[in-house]
Structures are given as C-alpha cells and as structure tokens.
DRENDO-1510 file (C-alpha; in Angstrom, 1 decimal, always signed):
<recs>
REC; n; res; u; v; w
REC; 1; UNK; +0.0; +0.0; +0.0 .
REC; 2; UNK; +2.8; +2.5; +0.8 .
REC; 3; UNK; +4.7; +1.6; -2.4 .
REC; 4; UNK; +1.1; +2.7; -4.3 .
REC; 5; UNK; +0.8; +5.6; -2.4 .
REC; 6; UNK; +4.5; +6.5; -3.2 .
REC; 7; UNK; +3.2; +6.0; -7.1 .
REC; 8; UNK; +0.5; +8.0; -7.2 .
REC; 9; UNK; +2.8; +10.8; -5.8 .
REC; 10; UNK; +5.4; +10.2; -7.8 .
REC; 11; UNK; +3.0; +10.5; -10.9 .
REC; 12; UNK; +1.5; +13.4; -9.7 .
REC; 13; UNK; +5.1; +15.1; -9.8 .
REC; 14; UNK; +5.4; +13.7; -13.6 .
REC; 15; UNK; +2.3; +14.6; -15.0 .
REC; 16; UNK; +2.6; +18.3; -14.0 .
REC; 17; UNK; +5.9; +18.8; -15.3 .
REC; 18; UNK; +6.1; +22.2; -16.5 .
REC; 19; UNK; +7.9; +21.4; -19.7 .
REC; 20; UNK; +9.2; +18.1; -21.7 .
REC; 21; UNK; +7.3; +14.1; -22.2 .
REC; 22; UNK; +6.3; +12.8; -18.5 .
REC; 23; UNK; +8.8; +10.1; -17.7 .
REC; 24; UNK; +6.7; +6.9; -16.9 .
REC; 25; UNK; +9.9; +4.5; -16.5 .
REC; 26; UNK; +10.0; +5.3; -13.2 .
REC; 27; UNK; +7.2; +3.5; -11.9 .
REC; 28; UNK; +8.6; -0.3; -13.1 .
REC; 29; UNK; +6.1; -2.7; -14.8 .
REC; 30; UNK; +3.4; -0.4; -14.5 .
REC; 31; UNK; +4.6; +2.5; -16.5 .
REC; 32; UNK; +3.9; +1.6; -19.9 .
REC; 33; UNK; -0.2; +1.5; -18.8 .
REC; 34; UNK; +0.2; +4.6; -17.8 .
REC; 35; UNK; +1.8; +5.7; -20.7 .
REC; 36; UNK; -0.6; +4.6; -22.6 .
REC; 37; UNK; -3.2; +6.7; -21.3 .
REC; 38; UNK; -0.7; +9.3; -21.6 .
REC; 39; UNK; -0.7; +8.8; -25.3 .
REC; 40; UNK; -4.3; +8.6; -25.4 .
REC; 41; UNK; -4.8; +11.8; -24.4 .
REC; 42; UNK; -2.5; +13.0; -26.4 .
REC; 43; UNK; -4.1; +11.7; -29.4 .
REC; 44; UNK; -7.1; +12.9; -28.6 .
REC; 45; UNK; -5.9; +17.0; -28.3 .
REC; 46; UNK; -4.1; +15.9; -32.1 .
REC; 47; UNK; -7.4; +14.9; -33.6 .
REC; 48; UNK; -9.4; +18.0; -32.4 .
REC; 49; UNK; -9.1; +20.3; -36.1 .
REC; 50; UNK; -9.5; +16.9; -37.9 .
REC; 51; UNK; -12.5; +16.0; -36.1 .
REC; 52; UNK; -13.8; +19.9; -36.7 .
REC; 53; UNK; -13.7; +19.6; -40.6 .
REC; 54; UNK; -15.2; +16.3; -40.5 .
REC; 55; UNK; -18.3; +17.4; -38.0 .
REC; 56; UNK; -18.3; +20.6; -40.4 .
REC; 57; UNK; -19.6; +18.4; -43.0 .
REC; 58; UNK; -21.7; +16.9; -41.1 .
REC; 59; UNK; -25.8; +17.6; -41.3 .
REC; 60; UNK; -27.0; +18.4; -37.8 .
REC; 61; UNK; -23.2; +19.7; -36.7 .
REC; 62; UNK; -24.5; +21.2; -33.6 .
REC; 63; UNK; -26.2; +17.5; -32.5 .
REC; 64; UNK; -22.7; +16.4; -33.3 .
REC; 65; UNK; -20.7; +18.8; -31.5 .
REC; 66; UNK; -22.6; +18.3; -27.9 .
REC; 67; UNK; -22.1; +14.7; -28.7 .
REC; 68; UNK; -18.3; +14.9; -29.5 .
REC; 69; UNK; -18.0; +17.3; -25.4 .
REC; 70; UNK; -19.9; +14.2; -23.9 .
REC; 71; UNK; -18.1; +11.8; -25.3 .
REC; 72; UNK; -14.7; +13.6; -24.1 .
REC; 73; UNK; -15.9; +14.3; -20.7 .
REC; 74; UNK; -16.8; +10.6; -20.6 .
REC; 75; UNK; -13.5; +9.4; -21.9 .
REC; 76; UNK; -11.4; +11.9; -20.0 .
REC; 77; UNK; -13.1; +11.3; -16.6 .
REC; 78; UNK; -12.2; +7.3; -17.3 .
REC; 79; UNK; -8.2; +8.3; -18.4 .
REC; 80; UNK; -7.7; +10.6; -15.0 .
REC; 81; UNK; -9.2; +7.8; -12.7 .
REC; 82; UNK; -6.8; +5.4; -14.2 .
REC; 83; UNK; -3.7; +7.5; -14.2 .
REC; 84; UNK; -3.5; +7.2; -10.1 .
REC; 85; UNK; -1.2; +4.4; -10.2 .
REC; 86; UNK; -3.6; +2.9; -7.2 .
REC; 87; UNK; -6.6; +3.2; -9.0 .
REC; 88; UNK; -5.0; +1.6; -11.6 .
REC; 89; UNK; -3.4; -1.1; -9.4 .
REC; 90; UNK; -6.8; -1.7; -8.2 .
REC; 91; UNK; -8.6; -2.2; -11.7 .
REC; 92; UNK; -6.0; -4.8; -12.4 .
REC; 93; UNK; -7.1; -6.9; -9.8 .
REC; 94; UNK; -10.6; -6.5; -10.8 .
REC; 95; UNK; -10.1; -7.3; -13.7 .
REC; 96; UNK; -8.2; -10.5; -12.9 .
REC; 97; UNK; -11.3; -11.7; -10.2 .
REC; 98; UNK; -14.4; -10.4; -12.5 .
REC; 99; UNK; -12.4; -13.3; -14.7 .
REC; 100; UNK; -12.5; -15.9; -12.1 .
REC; 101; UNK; -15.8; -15.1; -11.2 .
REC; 102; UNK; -17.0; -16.2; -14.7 .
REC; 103; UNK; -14.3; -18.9; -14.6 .
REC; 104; UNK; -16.2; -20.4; -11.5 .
REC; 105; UNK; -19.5; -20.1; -12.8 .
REC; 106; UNK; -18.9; -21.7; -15.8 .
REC; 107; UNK; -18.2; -24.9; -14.5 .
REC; 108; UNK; -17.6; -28.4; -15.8 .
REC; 109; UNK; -21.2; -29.1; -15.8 .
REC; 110; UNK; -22.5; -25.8; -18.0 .
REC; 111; UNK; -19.7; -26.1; -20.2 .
REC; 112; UNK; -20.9; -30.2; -21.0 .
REC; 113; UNK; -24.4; -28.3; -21.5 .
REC; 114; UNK; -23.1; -26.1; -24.0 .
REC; 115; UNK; -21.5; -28.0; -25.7 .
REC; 116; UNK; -24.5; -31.0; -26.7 .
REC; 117; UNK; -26.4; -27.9; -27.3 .
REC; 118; UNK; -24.6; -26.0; -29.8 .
REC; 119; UNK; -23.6; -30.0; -31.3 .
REC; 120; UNK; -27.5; -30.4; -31.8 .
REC; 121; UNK; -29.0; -26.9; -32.4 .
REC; 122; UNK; -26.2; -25.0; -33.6 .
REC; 123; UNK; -26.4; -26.4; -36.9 .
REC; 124; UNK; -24.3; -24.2; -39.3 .
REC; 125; UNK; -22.9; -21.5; -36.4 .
REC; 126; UNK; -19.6; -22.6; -37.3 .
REC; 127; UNK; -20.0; -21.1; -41.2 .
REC; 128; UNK; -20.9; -17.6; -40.0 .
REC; 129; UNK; -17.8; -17.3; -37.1 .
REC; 130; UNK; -14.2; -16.1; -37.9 .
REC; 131; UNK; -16.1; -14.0; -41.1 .
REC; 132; UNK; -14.3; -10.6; -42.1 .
REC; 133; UNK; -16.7; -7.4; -40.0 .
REC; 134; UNK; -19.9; -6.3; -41.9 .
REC; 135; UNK; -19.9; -2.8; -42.8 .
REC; 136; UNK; -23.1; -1.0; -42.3 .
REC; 137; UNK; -23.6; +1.4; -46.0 .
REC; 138; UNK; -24.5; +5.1; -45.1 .
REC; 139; UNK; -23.1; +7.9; -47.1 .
REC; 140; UNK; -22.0; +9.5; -43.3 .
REC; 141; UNK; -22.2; +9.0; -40.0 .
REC; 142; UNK; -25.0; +11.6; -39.6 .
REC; 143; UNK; -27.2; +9.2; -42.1 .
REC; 144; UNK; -26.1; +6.5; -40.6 .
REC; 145; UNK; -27.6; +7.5; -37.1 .
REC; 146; UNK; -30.5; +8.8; -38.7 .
REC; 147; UNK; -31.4; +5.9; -41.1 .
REC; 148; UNK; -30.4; +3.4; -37.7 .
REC; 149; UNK; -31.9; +4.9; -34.7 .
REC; 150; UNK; -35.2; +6.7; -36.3 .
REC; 151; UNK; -36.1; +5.1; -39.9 .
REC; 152; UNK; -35.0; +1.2; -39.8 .
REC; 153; UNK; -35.3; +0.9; -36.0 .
REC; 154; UNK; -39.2; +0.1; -36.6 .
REC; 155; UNK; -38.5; -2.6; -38.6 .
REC; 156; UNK; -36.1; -4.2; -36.6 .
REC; 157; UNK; -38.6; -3.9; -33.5 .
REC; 158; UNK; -41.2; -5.8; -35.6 .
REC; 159; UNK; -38.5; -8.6; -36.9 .
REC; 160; UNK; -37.3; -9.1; -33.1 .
REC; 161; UNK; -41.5; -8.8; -32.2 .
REC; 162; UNK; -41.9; -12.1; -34.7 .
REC; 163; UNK; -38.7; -13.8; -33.5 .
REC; 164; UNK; -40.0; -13.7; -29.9 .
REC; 165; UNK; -43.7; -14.7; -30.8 .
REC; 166; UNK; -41.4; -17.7; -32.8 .
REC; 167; UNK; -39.8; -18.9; -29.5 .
REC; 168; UNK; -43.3; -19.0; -27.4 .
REC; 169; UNK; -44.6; -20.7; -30.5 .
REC; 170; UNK; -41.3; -23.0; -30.0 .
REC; 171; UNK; -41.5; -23.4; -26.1 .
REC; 172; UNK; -38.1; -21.5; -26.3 .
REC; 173; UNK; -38.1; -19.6; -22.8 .
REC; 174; UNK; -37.0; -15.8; -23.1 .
REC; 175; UNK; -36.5; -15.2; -19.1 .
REC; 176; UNK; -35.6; -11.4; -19.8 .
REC; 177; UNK; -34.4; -9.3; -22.0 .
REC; 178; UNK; -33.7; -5.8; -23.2 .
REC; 179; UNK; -35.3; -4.3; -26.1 .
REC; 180; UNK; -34.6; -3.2; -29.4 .
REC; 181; UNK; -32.5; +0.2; -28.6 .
REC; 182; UNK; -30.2; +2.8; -30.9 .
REC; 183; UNK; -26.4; +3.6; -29.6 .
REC; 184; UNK; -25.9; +6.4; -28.1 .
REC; 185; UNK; -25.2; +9.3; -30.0 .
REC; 186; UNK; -22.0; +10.2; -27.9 .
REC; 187; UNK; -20.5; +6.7; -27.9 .
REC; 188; UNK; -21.4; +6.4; -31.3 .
REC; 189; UNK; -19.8; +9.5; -32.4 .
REC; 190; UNK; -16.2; +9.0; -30.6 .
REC; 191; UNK; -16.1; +5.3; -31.6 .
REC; 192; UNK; -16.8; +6.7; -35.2 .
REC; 193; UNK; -14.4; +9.6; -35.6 .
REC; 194; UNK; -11.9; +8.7; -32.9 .
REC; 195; UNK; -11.9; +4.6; -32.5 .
REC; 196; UNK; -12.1; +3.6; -36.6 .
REC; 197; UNK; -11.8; +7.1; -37.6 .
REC; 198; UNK; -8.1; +6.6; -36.7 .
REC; 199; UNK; -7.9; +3.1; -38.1 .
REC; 200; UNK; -10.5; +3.3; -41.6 .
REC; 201; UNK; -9.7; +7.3; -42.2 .
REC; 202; UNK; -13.3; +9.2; -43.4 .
REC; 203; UNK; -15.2; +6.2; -43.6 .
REC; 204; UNK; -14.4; +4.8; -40.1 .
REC; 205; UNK; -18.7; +5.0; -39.3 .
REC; 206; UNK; -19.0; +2.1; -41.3 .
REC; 207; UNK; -17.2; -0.2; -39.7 .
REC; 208; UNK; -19.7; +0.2; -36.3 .
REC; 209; UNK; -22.2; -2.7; -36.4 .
REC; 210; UNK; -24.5; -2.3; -33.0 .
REC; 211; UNK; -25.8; +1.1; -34.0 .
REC; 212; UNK; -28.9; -1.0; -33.3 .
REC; 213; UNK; -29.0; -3.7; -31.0 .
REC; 214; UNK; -31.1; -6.0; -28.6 .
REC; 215; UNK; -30.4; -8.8; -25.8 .
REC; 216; UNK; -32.5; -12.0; -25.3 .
REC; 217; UNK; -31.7; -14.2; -22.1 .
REC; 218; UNK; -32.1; -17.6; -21.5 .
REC; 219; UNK; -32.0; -19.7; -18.4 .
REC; 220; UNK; -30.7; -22.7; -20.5 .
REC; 221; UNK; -27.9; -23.6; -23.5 .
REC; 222; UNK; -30.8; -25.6; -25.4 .
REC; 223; UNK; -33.1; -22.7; -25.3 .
REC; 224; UNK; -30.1; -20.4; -26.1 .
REC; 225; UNK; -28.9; -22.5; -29.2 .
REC; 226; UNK; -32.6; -23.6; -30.5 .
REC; 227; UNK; -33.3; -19.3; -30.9 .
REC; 228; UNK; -30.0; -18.9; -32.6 .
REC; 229; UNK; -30.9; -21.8; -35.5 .
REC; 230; UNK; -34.6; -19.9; -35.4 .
REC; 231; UNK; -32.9; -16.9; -35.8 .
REC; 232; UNK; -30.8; -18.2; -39.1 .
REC; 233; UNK; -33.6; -19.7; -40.6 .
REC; 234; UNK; -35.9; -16.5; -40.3 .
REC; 235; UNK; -33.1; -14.8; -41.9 .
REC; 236; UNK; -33.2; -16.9; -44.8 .
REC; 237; UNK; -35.9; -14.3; -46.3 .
REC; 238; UNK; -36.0; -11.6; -48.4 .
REC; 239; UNK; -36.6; -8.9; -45.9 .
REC; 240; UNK; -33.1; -9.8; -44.4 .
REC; 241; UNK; -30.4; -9.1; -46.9 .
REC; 242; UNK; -27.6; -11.6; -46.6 .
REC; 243; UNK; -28.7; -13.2; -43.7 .
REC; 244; UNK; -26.5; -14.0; -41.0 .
REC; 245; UNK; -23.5; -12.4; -41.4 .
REC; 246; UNK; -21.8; -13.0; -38.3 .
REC; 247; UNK; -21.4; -14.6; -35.3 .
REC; 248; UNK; -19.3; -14.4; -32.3 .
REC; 249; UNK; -19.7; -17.4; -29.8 .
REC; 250; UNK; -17.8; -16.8; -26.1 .
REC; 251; UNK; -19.0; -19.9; -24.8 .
REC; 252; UNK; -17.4; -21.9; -27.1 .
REC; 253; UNK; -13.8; -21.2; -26.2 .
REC; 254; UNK; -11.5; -22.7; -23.7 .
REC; 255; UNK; -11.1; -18.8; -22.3 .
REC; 256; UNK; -12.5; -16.0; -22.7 .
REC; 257; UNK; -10.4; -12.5; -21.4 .
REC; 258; UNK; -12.3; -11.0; -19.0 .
REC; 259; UNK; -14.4; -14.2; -18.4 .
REC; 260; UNK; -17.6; -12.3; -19.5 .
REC; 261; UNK; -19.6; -15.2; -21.9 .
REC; 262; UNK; -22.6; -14.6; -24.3 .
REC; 263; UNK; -23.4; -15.5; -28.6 .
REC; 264; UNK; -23.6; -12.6; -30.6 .
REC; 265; UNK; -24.8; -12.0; -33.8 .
REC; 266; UNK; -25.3; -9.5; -36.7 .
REC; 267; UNK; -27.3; -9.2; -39.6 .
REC; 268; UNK; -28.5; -6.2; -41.7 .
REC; 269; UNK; -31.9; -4.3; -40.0 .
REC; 270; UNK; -34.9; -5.6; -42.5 .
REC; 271; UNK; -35.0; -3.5; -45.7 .
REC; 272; UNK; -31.7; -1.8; -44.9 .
REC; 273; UNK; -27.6; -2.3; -45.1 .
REC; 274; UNK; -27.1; -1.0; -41.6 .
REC; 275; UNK; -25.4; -3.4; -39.6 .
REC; 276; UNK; -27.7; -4.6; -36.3 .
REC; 277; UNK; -26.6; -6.8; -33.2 .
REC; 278; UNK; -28.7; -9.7; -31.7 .
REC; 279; UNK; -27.1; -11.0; -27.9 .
REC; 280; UNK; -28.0; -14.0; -27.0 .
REC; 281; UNK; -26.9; -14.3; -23.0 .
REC; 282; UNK; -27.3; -16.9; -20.6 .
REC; 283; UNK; -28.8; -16.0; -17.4 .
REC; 284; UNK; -26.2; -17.4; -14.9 .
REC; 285; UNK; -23.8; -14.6; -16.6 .
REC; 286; UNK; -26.1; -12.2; -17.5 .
REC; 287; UNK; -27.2; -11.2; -13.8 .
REC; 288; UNK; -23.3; -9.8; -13.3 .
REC; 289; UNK; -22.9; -8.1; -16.8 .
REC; 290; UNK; -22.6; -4.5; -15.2 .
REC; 291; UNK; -19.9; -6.1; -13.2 .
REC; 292; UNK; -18.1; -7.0; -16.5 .
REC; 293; UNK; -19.4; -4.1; -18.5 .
REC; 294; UNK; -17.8; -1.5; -16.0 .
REC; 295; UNK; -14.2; -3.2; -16.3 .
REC; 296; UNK; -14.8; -3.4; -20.3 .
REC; 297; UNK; -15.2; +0.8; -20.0 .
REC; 298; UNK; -12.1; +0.7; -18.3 .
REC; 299; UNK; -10.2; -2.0; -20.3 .
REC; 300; UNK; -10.8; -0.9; -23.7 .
REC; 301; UNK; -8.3; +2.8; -23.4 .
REC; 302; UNK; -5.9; +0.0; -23.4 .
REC; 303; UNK; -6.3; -1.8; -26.8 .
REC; 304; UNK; -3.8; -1.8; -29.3 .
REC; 305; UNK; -4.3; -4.0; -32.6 .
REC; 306; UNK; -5.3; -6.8; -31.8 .
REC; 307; UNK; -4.1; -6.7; -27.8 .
REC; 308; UNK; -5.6; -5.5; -24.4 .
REC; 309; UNK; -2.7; -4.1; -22.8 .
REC; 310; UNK; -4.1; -4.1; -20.0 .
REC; 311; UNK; -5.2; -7.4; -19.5 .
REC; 312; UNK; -1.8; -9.2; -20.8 .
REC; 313; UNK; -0.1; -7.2; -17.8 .
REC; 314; UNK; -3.1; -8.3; -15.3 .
REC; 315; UNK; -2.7; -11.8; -16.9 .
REC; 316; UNK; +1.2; -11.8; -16.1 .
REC; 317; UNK; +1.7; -10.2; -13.1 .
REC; 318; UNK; -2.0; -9.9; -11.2 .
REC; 319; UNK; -2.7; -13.6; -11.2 .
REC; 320; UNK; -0.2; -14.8; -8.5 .
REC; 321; UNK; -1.7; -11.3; -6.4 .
REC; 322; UNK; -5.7; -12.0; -7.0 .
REC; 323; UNK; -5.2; -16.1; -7.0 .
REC; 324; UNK; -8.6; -17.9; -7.2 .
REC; 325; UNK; -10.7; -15.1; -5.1 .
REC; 326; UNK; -13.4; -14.3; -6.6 .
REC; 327; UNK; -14.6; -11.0; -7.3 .
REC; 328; UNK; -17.1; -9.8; -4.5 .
REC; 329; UNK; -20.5; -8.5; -6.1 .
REC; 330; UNK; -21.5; -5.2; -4.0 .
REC; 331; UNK; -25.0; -5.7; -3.8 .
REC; 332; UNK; -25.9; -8.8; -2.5 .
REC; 333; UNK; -29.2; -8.7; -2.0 .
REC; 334; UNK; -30.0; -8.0; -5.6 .
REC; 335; UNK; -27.8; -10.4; -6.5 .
REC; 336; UNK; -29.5; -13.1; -4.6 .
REC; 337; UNK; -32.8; -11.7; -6.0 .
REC; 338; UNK; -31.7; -11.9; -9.0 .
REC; 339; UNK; -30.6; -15.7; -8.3 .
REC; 340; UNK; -34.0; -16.6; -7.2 .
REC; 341; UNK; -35.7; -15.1; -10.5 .
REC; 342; UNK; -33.1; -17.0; -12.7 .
REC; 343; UNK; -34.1; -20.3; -10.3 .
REC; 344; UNK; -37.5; -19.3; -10.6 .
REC; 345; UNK; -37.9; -20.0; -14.4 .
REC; 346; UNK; -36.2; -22.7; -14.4 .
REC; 347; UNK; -38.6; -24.5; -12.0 .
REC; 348; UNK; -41.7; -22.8; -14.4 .
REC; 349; UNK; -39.7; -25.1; -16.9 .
REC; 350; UNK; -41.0; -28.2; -14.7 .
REC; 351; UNK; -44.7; -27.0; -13.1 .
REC; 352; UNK; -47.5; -25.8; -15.0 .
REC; 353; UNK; -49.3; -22.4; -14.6 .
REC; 354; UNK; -51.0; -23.7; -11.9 .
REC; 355; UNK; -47.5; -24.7; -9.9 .
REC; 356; UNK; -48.6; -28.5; -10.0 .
REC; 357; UNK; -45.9; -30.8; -11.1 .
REC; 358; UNK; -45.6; -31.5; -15.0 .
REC; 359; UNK; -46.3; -34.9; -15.9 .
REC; 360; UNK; -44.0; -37.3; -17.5 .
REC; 361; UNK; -44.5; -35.8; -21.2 .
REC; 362; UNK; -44.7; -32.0; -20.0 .
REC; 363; UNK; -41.1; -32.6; -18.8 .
REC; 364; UNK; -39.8; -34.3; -21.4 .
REC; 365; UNK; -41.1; -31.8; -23.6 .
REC; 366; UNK; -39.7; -29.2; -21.5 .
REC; 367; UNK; -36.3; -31.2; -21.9 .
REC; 368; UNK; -36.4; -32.0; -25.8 .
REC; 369; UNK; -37.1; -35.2; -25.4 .
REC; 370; UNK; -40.4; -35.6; -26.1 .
REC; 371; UNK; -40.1; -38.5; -28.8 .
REC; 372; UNK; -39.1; -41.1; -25.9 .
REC; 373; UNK; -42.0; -40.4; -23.9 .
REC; 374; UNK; -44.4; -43.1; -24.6 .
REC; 375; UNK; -41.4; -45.8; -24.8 .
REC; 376; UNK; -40.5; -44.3; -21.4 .
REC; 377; UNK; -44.3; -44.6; -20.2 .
REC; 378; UNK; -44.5; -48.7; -22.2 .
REC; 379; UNK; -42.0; -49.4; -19.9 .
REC; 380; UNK; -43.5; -49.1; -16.6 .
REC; 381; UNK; -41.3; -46.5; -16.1 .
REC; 382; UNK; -44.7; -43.7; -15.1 .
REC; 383; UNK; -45.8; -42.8; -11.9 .
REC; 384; UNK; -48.2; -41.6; -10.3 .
REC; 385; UNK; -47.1; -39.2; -7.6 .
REC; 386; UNK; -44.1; -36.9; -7.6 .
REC; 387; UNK; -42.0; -38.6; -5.4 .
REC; 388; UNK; -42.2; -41.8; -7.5 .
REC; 389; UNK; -41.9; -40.0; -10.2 .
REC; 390; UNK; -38.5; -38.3; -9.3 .
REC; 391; UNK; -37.3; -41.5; -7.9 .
REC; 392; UNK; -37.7; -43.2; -10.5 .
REC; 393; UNK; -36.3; -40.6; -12.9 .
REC; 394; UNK; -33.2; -40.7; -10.9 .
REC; 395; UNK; -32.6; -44.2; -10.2 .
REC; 396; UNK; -33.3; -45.6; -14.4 .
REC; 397; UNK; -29.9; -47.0; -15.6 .
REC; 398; UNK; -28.6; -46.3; -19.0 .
REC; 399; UNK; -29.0; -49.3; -20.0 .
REC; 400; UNK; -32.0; -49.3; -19.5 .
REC; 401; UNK; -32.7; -45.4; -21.6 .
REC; 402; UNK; -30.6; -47.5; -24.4 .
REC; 403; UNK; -33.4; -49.9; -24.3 .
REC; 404; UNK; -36.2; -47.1; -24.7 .
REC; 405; UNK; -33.9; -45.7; -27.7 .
REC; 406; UNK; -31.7; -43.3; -26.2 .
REC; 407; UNK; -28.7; -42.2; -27.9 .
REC; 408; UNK; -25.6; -41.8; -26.3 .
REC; 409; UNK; -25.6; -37.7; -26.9 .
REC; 410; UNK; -29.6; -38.1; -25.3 .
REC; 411; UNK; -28.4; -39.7; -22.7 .
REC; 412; UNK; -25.9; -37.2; -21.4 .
REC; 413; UNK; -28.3; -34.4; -21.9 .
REC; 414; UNK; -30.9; -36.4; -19.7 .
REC; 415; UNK; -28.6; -36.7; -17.1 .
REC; 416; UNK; -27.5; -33.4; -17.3 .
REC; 417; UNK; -30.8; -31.9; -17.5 .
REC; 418; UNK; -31.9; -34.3; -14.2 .
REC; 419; UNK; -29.1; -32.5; -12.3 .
REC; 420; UNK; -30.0; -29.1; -13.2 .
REC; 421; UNK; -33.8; -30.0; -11.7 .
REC; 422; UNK; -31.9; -31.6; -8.9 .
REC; 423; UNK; -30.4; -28.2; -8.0 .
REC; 424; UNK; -33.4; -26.4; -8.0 .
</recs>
C-alpha cells in the first residue's frame, strides 16, 4: 500500500511537469499502462481540427458537437481515474477476479451443456464465425444515425416482435431481455471519428455494427442454441439481406479475457444495409454483466491492434496477487434476488401455470425429449405421484434409456438436465 501511495505521488510530480514528455519509467512494470493513457490523451488533443472539418460536414453539426463534449468528458473522466497508479493497481485486480468469477461459474457441468447444445442446435454456427466485419452502408455518420436509430429501427422492433412470438410458438423460454435500442449518439460518435476514424480514415462509421441492438436471455444452453438456429432460418428471407453475417460465440472457447460469456450476432436491420446486433446471454452470466461491463469501460483505453494491454499485464503479473478469489458482487441482495428469478424460471420449466408438477410428457417436452416419452411410459417406467416420479427418474440406468432408444448424446443431456432440476 505505501509503495502505491508513493506512485500516485510520484506520478502526480510527472504529470505536471512544466515542460518536456512525462517520464513513466520510473514506476517499473506499471509504467507503460500509464503511458498509454498518456498517449491517449495526447491523441485525442491531435485529432481536435481533424475532427472539426469532418463534424463541419456533417448535417446536424450542432447535435454532433454536444455529442463529441460528452463523449470527451466521458472518456477523459475514465483516463484521469486510471492514471493514479492505485486506481489503476486496483482495476488490475478486478479485472483479474471479475475473470475468475465467470471462470467459477462456468463450471464443468454448463460447459458439457453447452456444448451438446450448440452440437445439436447449432447447426451451421460454425460457417458464420471467424467471417471478415460487416460494414453498415451510409453515405456519413449523420445518415447513418439517422437511417439506424429513427427510420430502420421500426423494422427491426417488428422482426425481433416475430422472433419472440417464434420462440413462445417453439416453447423457447426468453427469461428477460432488453429491447430493441439505438447507440448512443455520444458513444457512437467518438467510436466513429476517434476509434475507426483513426484506423478506416473518413469512412471509419462504417465499420460500427451495434448502432442497433437487442439482448434475449435464457435460463438454459438448449433454449439459447434452439433461438440462434430460429434466428438463421428467419433470416433466410428476403426482408433480411444476406442473412446472417456473423457470429461471435464466447462460450465456445477454452477462455475467454475477462471471463464475461454470451453469442452474438449481426445481420443487416430488415429492408436496410445497416449493420444490427442480436445478444443472445445466458442468465447465470447475465445477472453480473454490469460487473463486466464496468471493467470493459475501463479496459478498452488500453487496446492496441489486436491486444488488451491491460489485460496481458493483469494476466502476467496480477494472477499470483488475485489467486482464485473471486470478485465480490457489492449488492448482495440484488444479486440473490436476482438468483431466485433465474431459479424461478427454471422451475416454471418443470410445473404448469397452476404450480402443479408436470407430468411425464410435459417434462420431457420441456427437456427435448419428447419423442421417448411413450417408450419411457411402455416401460413401466410412469408414476403416479411426484416422489415416485422423481425417484424413478433418478434411479433408471442407461442401459436401461438404451433400451427405450436413447442415444448416447440423449443420454448425457438427460442426465444433465436431471441434475439441473436436482439443484433447484
């Protein structure tokens, strides 16, 4: 603690020197971070008469220039937290434990889940991941605002409107979600003219593709992976030009940086070319996403090509500091709350509106596996009340599911299925 107090001193002596570069050697390891916000700032007094021409011909310039003072308060009030060496020192950590909170989370038994779900309904995701980044055609960035956020938004309300009448129709469960919702026009505008501005020159705009976006969350990988492939083929229409035309999967990998896990996907808004984003999330991540979303703030001052710099220093030198703790959610409360919802609809997964117990064939429907139910039933295997119904669902052999026709794949999702109601 003293040595970060001596830091945050020392930096305060560099960063108000009167004349010359600040000298960021001093503080070991550390320095080039700070430097690097350093630069940042730097950069961002360089761009200031380039980014005056190009707001100049811009329609709506005087929109665009109280977008461009929020955006740098935001920015700078992010860069001067972060340039206390202590503050920094403690986002590191954070960043480290967010990471193994996700890590924990996602345990042996989701990660099996996942994975015979995106096997059996993710179909083709594979062809869409690892494709070059859609470009969303507007002839500026004014127009492309305008045509996102006020003409094609509509549109993409009603397509999500029918996707989510598709899943009721589908018994896929949407436990929350977050609707159809335009960037903002601050965050919009410094990505644009400061993020790709720098790296794509006039045309940077294009290259955003969430100008409009939406969330859906499930409480299960089946339900997750069953609305992507009902996603895909609604996009194999006319009103969706190109269909899918990319997809990001985080739960797929071994690791993730930062830990933070969800599918994304973008297509072009119906009757358009500007870019939109669907999220598919998972509840048991979902519920701390403004945990991760407040490090990712942070986090991305530090990118640099292809590289967090940030996070490869937290990688190498946090992890023996932060170990396996876990990061310690504030609000407990909420987050057990929160818990209890999430538990909640899984258990409406298993009872009927009334709260009575589902019979054999309602569960097995609930579980995608309605096609061995009367084989199951044949077999003796029915009961009558719920504890010899849940007995007996425990206590059947696979031998004796090969004999009803379960594959091996089926199988492994009943049993993994049976220990997710065994939880709740």
């Amino acid at each position: 603690a003293s040595q970060i107090k001596r830091n945050d001193n020392a930096y305060h002596q560099q960063a108000h020197q009167p004349h010359g570069r600040p000298d960021f050697s001093c503080f070991g390891a550390i320095g080039p971070l700070l430097q690097i916000i350093h630069n940042h700032q730097q950069f961002m007094k360089q761009r200031e008469k380039y980014i005056d021409d190009q707001i100049e011909k811009q329609a709506q310039n005087s929109t665009l220039k109280a977008a461009r003072r929020t955006a740098l308060r935001t920015e700078k009030h992010l860069m001067e937290n972060l340039l206390r060496p202590q503050a920094l020192n403690e986002f590191l950590e954070h960043m480290i434990s967010i990471e193994n909170l996700f890590d924990a989370l996602y345990d042996a038994n989701q990660k099996q889940l996942q994975k015979v779900a995106r096997q059996e309904y993710g179909g083709n995701i594979s062809h869409y991941e690892g494709r070059p980044k859609c470009l969303s055609h507007a002839q500026s960035f004014s127009d492309l605002m305008f045509a996102g956020t006020s003409v094609y938004i509509k549109h993409f309300k009603d397509w999500m409107q029918n996707v989510e009448h598709e899943c009721e129709a589908h018994n896929i469960k949407i436990v929350s979600k977050s609707e159809v919702h335009g960037k903002s026009i601050d965050r919009a505008f410094y990505k644009a003219f400061y993020v790709y501005g720098e790296k794509f020159g006039d045309a940077g705009y294009q290259h955003m593709t969430d100008v409009m976006r939406c969330s859906l969350v499930f409480d299960n990988f089946f339900d997750l992976y069953r609305c992507f492939a009902l996603i895909e083929r609604l996009c194999k229409t006319d009103e969706i030009a190109g269909g899918i035309l990319r997809v990001k999967d985080r739960f797929h990998p071994a690791r993730v940086p930062f830990g933070y896990r969800d599918l994304m996907i973008n297509i072009y808004a119906p009757e358009s070319k500007i870019v939109a984003e669907i999220q598919l999330h998972h509840a048991l991540f979902y519920r701390h996403k403004q945990v991760s979303h407040d490090v990712y703030k942070k986090a991305r001052l530090f990118e640099e090509g292809d590289v967090n710099m940030a996070y490869l220093y937290a990688d190498q030198n946090m992890r023996s500091v932060v170990a396996q703790r876990v990061y310690a959610v504030q609000d407990e409360v909420d987050e057990k709350v929160e818990e209890k919802n999430v538990r909640r609809a899984h258990n409406d997964r298993i009872h009927d509106c009334d709260g009575k117990p589902m019979t054999y064939g309602e569960l097995f429907d609930a579980w995608y596996l309605g096609k061995y139910i009367d084989a199951f039933v044949h077999q003796d295997y029915g009961a009558k009340n719920e504890i010899a119904r849940y007995t007996i669902l425990m206590i059947i052999t696979d031998e004796q599911l090969r004999g009803i026709g379960f594959l091996p794949g089926t199988i492994n999702r009943y049993r993994l299925y049976l220990k997710e109601l065994d939880s709740t």
